[in-house]
N, C-alpha and C positions, 0 to 999 in steps of 0.2 A: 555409870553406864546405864541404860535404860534398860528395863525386865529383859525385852529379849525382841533378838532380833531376825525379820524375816526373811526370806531368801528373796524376795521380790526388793526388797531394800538394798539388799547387796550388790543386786543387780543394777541399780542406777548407780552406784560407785565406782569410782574408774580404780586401779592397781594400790595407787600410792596411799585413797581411804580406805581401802582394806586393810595393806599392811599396818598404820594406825589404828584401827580399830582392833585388829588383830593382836598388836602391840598392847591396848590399854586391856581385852580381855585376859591376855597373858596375866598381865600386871594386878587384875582382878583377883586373879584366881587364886593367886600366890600368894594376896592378902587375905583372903579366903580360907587358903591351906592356912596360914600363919596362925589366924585366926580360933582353927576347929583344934589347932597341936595344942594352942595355949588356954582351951575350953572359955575365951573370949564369942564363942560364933553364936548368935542368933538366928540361923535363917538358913539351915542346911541342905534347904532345896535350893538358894541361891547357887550352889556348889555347882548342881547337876546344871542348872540353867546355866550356868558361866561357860561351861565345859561341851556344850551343846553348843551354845554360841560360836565357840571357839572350832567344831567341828564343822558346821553351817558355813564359816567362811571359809576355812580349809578346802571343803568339797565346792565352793563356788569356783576360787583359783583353781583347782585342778579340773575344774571344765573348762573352764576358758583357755587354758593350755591345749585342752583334746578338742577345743572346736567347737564345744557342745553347748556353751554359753556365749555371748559374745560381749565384746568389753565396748561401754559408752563411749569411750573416745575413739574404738577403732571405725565403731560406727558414724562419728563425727566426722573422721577424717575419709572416710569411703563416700559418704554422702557431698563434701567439698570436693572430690575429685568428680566427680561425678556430676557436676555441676560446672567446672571446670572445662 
């Protein structure tokens, strides 16, 4: 997964690349934990970075639930009606 990712980035992704990317940071993080239990980890601001990550997308979904963000595809399809 790439260093770190920005909210503006999130924001061009529609529901289903979230949950994905959501998905692979989970997945990160737990090799991460694995990692730091088994005194295997090199790079233990990777930790904090993953975990941010993972809170970044978090807080994007739950705007777009409240309104506050708006999702690419609803905009997609607002814009075809509307043309329509």
């Amino acid at each position: 997964m790439a260093s770190s990712v920005k909210a503006h980035e999130l924001d061009e992704m529609n529901n289903v690349d979230l949950e994905a990317r959501l998905r692979e940071a989970k997945e990160e993080l737990f090799n991460l934990r694995f990692q730091a239990a088994t005194g295997q980890l090199e790079s233990h601001g990777r930790l904090r970075t993953v975990k941010k990550d993972i809170a970044r997308i978090y807080t994007v979904v739950r705007e777009r639930e409240l309104g506050i963000r708006s999702d690419p595809d609803a905009n997609d399809a607002r814009q075809e009606e509307a043309q329509s």
